[in-house]
N, C-alpha and C positions, 0 to 999 in steps of 0.2 A: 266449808269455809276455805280459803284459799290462805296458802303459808306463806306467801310472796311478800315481803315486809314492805310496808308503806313506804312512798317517797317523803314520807316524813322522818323513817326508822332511819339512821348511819348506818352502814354498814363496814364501820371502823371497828376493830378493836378495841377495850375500853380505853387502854393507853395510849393508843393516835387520839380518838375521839377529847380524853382527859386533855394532851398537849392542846390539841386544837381550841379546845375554851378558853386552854390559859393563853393563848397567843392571841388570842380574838380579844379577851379583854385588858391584855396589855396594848395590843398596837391601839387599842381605840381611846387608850389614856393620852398614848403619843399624840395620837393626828390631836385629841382637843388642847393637849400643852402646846404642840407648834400652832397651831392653828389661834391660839390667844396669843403666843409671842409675836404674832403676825399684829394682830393692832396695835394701831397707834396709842395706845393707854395710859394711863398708871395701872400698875397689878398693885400697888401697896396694898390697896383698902380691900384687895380679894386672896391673900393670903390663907383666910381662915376657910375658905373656899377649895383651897387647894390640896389642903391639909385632909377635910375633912372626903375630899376626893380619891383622894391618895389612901387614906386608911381604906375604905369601899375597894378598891383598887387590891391593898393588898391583902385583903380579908378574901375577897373572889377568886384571890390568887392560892391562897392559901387551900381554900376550900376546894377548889380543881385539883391540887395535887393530892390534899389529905383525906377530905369530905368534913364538913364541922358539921355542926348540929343546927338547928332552926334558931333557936335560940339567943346561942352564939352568934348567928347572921341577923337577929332583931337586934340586940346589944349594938352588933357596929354600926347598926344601922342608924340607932338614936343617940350614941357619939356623934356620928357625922353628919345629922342634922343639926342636936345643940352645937359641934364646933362652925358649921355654916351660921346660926339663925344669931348665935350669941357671937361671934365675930364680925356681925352687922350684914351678914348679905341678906338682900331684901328683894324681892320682885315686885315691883313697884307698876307696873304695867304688863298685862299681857294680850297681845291683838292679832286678830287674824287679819294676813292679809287676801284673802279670796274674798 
C-alpha cells in the first residue's frame, strides 16, 4: 500500500487546517448577510432566520477552535431550527429550474 496521502488528506498542520474551517465558515456567513442586504426586501419577517443562523455560525466557530461534542452540535442544531420554524420562516415552494 502506498503512504502517499490522498488528495483528499490536508496536508496542513492541525492549527492551519483548524483556522482554515473557521474562516471558511465565517466568510460564507458574510457573502450570505451581504448578499441578502443586496435585495430589494423587508428583512423584518426573516430576523428569526438570522438568529438562528448566526447561533449555527457560532457554534461551528466555536467547535473549530475547541472541538464540542455531537451532541452539543444536535442541541444547536434544533435551537436553530425551532428559532427559524417558530419565527415563521417557511418554504413554501421549492422548484428546479433544469
Amino acid at each position: 500500500m502506498s503512504t502517499e496521502p490522498s488528495l483528499c488528506q490536508a496536508r496542513l498542520p492541525a492549527r492551519t487546517y483548524s483556522a482554515l474551517l473557521l474562516i471558511g465558515g465565517i466568510a460564507i456567513c458574510i457573502a450570505f448577510t451581504f448578499s441578502v442586504l443586496m435585495v430589494d426586501i423587508s428583512l423584518s419577517s426573516y430576523w428569526m432566520l438570522f438568529a438562528g443562523s448566526l447561533l449555527l455560525v457560532v457554534v461551528g466557530a466555536i467547535d473549530d477552535l475547541y472541538g464540542l461534542s455531537v451532541s452539543l452540535h444536535l442541541v444547536a442544531q434544533i435551537a436553530a431550527s425551532l428559532l427559524m420554524a417558530l419565527g415563521g420562516t417557511r418554504c413554501w415552494s421549492i422548484s428546479a429550474t433544469w
